[in-house]
C-alpha positions as CSV (number, residue, x, y, z in Angstrom):
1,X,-8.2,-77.5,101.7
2,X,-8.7,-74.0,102.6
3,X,-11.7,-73.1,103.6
4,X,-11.5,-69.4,102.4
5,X,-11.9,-71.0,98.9
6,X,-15.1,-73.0,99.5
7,X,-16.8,-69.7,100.5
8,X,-19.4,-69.7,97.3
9,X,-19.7,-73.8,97.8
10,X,-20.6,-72.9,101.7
11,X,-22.7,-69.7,100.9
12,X,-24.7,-72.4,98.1
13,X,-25.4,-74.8,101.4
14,X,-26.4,-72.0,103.8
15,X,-29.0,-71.0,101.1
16,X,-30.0,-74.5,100.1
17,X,-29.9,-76.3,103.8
18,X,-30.3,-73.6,106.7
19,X,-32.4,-71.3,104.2
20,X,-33.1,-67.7,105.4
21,X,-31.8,-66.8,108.8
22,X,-33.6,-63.9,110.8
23,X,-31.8,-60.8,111.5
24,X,-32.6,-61.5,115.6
25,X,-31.2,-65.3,114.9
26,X,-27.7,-63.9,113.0
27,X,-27.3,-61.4,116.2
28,X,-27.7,-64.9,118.9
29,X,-23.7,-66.3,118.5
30,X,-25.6,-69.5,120.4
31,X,-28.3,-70.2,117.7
32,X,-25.3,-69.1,115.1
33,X,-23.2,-71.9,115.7
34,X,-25.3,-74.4,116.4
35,X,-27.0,-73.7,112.8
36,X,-23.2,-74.0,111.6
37,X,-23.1,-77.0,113.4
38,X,-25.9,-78.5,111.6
39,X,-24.6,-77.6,107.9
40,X,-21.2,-79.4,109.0
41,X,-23.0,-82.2,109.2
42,X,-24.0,-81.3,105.5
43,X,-21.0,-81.3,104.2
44,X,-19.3,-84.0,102.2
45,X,-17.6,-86.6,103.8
46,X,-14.4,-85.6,102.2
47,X,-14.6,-82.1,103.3
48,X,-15.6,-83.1,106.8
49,X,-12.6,-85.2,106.8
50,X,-10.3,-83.0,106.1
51,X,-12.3,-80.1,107.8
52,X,-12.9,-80.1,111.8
53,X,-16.3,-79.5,113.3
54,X,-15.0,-76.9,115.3
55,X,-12.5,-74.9,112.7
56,X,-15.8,-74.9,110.4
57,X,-17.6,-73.4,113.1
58,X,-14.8,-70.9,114.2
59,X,-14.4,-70.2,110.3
60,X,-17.6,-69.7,110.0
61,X,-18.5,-67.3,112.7
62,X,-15.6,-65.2,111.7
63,X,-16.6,-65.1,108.5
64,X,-20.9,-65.0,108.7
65,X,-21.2,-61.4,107.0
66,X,-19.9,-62.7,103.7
67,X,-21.3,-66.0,104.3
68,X,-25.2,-64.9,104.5
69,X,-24.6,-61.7,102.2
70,X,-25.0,-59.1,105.0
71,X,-22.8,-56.4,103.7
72,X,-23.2,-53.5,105.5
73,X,-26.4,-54.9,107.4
74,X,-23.9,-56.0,110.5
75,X,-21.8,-53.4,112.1
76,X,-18.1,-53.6,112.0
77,X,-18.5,-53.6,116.2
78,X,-20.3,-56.8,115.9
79,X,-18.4,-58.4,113.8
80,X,-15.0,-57.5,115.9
81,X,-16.3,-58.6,119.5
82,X,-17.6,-61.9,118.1
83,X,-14.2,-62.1,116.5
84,X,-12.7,-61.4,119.6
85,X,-15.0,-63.7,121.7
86,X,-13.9,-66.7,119.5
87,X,-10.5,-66.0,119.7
88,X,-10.0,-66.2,123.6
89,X,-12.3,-69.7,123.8
């Protein structure tokens, strides 16, 4: 299962179980992935079978612009360091 494919299934849970995140909480990558922490725990049991805790979190945070339909409201700078931050953990 890729995860890239679930993105509207995942954006549908953000809206429905986390409901609207603050700009000041989307910008904290502690509050972040604990909050995609608690929507694994969501998930299906299929999906969270096939799906780590941790590569859904990673996933997640690398992906969090399209996730929350931020567009442009994130700059690209942000979005590379945390990008860069998850890779070397």
């Amino acid at each position: 299962m890729l995860l890239e494919d679930q993105i509207p299934k995942i954006k549908k849970l953000i809206k429905d179980k986390l409901g609207d995140i603050p700009t000041d909480v989307i910008k904290n990558e502690v509050l972040m992935r604990a909050s995609f922490r608690k929507l694994y725990h969501s998930l299906p049991r299929m999906i969270r079978i096939a799906i780590g805790e941790k590569k859904f979190e990673d996933f997640c945070m690398i992906n969090r612009e399209r996730l929350l339909s931020l567009g442009n409201a994130v700059s690209k700078n942000f979005s590379d360091t945390n990008y860069e931050n998850i890779n070397s953990k």
